[in-house]
C-alpha positions in Angstrom: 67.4 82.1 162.4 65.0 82.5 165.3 63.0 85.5 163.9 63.1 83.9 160.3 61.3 80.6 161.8 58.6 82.8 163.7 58.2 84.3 160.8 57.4 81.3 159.6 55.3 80.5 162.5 52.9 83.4 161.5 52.3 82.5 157.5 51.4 79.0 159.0 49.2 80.6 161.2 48.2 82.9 158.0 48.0 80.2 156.0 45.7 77.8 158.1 43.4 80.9 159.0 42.5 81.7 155.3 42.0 78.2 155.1 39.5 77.9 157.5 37.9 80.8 156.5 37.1 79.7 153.0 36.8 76.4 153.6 32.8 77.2 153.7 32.7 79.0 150.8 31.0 75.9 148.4 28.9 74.7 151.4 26.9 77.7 152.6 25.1 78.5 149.9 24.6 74.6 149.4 23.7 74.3 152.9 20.9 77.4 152.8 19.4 75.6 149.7 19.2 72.8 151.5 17.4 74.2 154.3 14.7 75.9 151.6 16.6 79.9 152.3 16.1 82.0 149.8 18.6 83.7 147.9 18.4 87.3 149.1 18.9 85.4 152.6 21.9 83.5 151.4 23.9 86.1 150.1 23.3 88.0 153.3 24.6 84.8 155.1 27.2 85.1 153.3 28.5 88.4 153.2 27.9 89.4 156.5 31.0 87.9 157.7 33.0 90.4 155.7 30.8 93.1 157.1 31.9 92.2 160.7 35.2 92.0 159.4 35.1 95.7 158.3 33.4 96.4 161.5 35.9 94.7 164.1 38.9 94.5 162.8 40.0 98.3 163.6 38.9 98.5 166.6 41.0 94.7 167.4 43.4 96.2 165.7 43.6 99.2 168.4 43.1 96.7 171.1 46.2 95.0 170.5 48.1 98.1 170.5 47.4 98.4 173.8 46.7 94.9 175.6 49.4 92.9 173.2 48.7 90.7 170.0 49.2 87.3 171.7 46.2 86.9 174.1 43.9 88.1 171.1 45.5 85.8 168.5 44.5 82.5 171.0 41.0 84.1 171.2 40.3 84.4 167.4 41.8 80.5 167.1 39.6 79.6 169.3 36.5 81.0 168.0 37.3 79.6 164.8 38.1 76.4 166.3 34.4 76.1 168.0 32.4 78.0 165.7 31.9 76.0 163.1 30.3 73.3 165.2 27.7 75.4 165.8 26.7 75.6 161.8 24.9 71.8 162.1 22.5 73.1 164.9 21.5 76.3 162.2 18.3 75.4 161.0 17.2 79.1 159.7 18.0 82.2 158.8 18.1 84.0 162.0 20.3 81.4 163.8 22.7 81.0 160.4 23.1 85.3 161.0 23.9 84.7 164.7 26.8 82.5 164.1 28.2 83.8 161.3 28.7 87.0 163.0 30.3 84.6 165.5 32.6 83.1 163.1 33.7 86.8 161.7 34.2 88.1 164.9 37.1 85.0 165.4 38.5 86.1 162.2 38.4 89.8 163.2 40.6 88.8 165.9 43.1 86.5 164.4 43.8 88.2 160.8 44.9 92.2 162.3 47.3 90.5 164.7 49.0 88.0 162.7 49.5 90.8 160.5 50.8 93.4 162.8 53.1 90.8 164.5 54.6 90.3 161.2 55.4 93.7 161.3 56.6 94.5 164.5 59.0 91.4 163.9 60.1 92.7 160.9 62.9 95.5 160.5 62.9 98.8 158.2 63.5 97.9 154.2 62.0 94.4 155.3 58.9 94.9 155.2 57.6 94.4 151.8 59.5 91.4 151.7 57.5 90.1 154.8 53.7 91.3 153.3 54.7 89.5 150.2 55.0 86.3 152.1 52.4 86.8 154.4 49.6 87.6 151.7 50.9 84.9 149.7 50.2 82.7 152.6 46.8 83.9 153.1 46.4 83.6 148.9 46.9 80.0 148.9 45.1 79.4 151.9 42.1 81.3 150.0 42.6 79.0 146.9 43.1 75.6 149.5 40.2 76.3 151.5 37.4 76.1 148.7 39.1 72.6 147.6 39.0 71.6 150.3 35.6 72.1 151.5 34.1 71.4 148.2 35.4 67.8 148.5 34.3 67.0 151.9 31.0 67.9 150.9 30.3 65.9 148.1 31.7 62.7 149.5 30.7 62.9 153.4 28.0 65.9 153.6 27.4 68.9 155.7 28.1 68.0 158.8 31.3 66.8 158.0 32.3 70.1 156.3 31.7 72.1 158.8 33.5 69.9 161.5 36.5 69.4 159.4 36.4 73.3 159.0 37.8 73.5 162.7 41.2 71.2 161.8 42.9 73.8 160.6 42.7 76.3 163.5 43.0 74.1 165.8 46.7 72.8 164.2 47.4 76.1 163.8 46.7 77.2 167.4 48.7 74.2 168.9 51.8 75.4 166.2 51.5 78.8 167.9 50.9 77.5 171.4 54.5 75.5 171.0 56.2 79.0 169.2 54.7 81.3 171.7 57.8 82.4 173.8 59.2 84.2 170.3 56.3 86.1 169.9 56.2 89.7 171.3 54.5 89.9 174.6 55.0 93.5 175.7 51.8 95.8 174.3 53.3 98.1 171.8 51.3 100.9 172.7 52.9 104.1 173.8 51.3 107.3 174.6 52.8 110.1 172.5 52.6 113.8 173.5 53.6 114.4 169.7 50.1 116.5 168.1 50.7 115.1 165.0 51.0 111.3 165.8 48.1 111.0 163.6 49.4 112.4 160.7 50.6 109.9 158.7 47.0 109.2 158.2 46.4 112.4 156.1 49.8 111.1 153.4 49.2 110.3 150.3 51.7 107.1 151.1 48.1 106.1 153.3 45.7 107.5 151.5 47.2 105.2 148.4 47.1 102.1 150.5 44.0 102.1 151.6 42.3 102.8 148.3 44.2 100.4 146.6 42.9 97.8 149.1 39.4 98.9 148.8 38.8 99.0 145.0 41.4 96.0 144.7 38.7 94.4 146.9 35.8 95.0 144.5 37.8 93.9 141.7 38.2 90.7 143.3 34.6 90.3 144.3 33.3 90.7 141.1 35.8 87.6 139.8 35.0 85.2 142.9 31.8 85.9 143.2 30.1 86.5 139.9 31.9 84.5 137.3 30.0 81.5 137.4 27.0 83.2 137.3 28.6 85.4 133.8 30.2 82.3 132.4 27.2 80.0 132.4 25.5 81.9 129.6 28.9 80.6 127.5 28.2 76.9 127.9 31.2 77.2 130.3 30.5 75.0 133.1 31.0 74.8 136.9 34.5 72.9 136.7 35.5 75.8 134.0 34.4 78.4 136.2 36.4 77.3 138.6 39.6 77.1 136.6 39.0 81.0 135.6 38.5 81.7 139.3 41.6 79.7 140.4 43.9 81.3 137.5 43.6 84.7 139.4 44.5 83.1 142.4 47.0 81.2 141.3 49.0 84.2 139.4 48.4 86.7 142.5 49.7 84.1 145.0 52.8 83.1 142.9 53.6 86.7 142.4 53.2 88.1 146.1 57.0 87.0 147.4 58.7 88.7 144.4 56.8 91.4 144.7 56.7 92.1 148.1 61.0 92.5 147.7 60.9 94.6 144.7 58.7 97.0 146.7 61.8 97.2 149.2 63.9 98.2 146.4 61.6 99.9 143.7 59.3 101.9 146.4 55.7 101.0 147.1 53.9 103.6 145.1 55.5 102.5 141.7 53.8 98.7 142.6 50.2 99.9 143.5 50.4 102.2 140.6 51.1 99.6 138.0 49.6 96.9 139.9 46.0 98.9 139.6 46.3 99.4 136.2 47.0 95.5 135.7 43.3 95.0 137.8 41.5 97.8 135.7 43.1 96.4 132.4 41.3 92.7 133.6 38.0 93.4 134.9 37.2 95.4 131.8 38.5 92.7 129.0 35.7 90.3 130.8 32.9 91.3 128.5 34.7 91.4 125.3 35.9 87.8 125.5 33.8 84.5 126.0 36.3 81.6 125.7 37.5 79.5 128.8 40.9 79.8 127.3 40.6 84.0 127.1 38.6 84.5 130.2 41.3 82.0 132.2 44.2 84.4 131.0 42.3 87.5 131.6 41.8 86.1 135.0 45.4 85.8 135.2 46.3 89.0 134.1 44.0 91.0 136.9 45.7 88.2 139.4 49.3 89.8 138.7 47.6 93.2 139.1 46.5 92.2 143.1 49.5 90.2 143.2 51.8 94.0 142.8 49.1 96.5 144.9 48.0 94.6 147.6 51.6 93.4 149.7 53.3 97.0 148.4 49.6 98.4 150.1 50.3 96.3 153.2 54.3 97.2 153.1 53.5 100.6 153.0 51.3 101.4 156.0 53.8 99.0 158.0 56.5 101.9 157.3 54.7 105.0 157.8 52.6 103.9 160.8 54.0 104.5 164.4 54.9 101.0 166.1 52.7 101.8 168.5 49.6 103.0 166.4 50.8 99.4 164.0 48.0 97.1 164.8 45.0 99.9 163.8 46.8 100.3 160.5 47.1 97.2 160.0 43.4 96.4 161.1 43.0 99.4 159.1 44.3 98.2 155.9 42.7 94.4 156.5 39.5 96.6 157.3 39.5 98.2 153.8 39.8 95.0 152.0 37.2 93.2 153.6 35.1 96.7 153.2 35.7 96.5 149.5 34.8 92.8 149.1 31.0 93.4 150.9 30.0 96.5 149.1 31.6 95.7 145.9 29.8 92.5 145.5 26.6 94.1 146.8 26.7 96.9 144.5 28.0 94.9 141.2 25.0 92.7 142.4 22.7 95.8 141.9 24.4 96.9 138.5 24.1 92.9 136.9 20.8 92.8 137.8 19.3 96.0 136.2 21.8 96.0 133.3 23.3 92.6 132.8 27.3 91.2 134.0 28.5 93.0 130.6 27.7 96.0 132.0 28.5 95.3 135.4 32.2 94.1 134.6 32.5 97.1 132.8 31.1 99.2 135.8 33.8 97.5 137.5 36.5 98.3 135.4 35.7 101.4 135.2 35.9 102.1 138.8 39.6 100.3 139.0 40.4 102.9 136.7 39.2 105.8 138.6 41.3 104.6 141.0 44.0 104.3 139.7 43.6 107.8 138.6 43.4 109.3 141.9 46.3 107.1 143.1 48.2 108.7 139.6 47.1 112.1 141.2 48.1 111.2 144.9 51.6 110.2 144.2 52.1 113.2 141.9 51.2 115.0 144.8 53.1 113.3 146.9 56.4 113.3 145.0 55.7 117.4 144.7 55.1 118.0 148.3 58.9 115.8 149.3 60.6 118.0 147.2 
């Protein structure tokens, strides 16, 4: 009962971080326009939160090993808490850069421990269950933030979007504060004389995971981010756009729980392997179809595909990691998604705007695929080199 409720404790935690962190999604790029930044400028604003993410989060991850999860945890709550305070007195480009490297930096060193907590708390054939809850959390705190946010801005205005942005951390901070005594407090860091503690890196179990996460990543920037922008030439409008948008949510976070347990009993590779070709599938039946009603389920159908790979990804580097090398896998893992989501809506940018989205959702595809072709090839491998 008591490690099932601090489990609980961390996909709160999960839940009011992802929150947070999209609860600015809808008002930055408001918020730029309103300040007369252009759009090259914006989307830099915006994306270089997820390049700080790639940037910090392995090395955080790494940390903790060594210095414990807790004390880092508090620190990214905090920054979370008090950054976005600081977004009101951003009146340019420069000092928007400045503090959302701030505010990824806080989310560099919340997400990596949550996650690795999660998994030292969690025993062997449990694990899958555990990254099914724990991205489901972060799923529906993705899909609760943007609501959120959106609404507070068109009824009280900036200032009161970012301020309200900080609510969630901070509840979340004083949840943790009154759970801490059942978290781990002991680093987990050990030094082994073993020369091949780093081997599990070279598996095709890892090597699986993290490209999963990666081009997973890219599929799901080129939904979130350029679908509103595709759908508009359709007489689809914002609202509509948005129901497309939140379909993929929707169907990934519903399908995370089961599918984090049928990775415990099914094996993870079986998961990612399906789950990418669910993603490639999608991205690539974008272009052919220009309904709400067919884009919504198409949207829906890529959603399942991230809602098999990405907790069986998670579940899998949790059981062939070392406990004590856990938190730079895990940042490891979080590092390839966030990796995934910066360059794959920088480069799809490229490829729409020299060819047009058709081409670019096919581009997309295309790359899923690939993919899922070397993950085919990996776990062929894989199974060969067991026997």
């Amino acid at each position: 009962m008591n490690k099932s409720f601090t489990l609980i404790t961390l996909y709160v935690i999960a839940f009011a971080g992802f929150t947070s962190l999209s609860w600015l999604f809808p008002v930055i790029p408001y918020y730029t326009e309103h300040l007369g930044i252009g759009i090259s400028d914006t989307g830099l604003i915006v994306s270089i939160f997820s390049y700080v993410n790639a940037l910090c989060i392995v090395p955080v991850g790494m940390i903790s090993d060594r210095i414990g999860r807790r004390t880092l945890l508090i620190a990214g709550l905090v920054i979370c808490a008090v950054t976005p305070f600081l977004y009101p007195l951003g009146h340019n480009a420069t000092a928007l850069y400045l503090i959302r490297i701030m505010h990824g930096l806080g989310a560099a060193l919340l997400l990596p421990c949550v996650l690795s907590l999660v998994t030292d708390i969690t025993g062997k054939g449990e694990h899958g269950k555990a990254m099914g809850w724990y991205t489901a959390s972060s799923q529906l705190g993705l899909m609760a933030g943007p609501l959120a946010g959106g609404f507070v801005l068109e009824y009280l205005g900036f200032t009161a979007a970012f301020y309200t942005c900080s609510v969630m951390p901070v509840l979340a901070l004083v949840f943790l504060l009154t759970r801490l005594h059942a978290l781990p407090h002991k680093p987990v860091y050990q030094e082994s004389k073993e020369p091949d503690r780093w081997r599990w890196l070279a598996s095709s179990s890892a090597q699986t995971s993290f490209i999963a996460l990666t081009i997973t990543a890219v599929g799901s920037a080129s939904v979130s981010t350029y679908i509103p922008l595709y759908v508009k030439q359709f007489s689809i409008s914002e609202s509509g756009a948005g129901i497309i948008i939140t379909s993929c949510y929707i169907s990934s976070a519903v399908l995370r729980i089961p599918a984090g347990a049928m990775s415990d009993r099914f094996g993870n590779g079986r998961l990612i392997t399906g789950g990418m070709a669910l993603c490639a599938v999608g991205i690539a039946l974008i272009p052919i179809f220009h309904g709400l009603l067919e884009l919504s389920l198409i949207a829906l159908l890529f959603g399942l595909g991230m809602g098999f790979s990405m907790p069986a990804a998670l579940s899998w580097l949790a059981q062939i990691s070392p406990p004590n090398k856990r938190g730079f896998a895990m940042g490891l893992g979080s590092a390839s998604f966030q990796a995934g989501l910066a360059a794959g809506a920088t480069a799809l940018g490229v490829i729409s705007q020299g060819h047009g989205f058709g081409v670019m959702y096919l581009a997309a595809g295309g790359i899923i695929a690939a993919a899922f072709l070397v993950i085919l090839a990996l776990q062929l491998y894989g199974n060969r080199s067991a026997r």
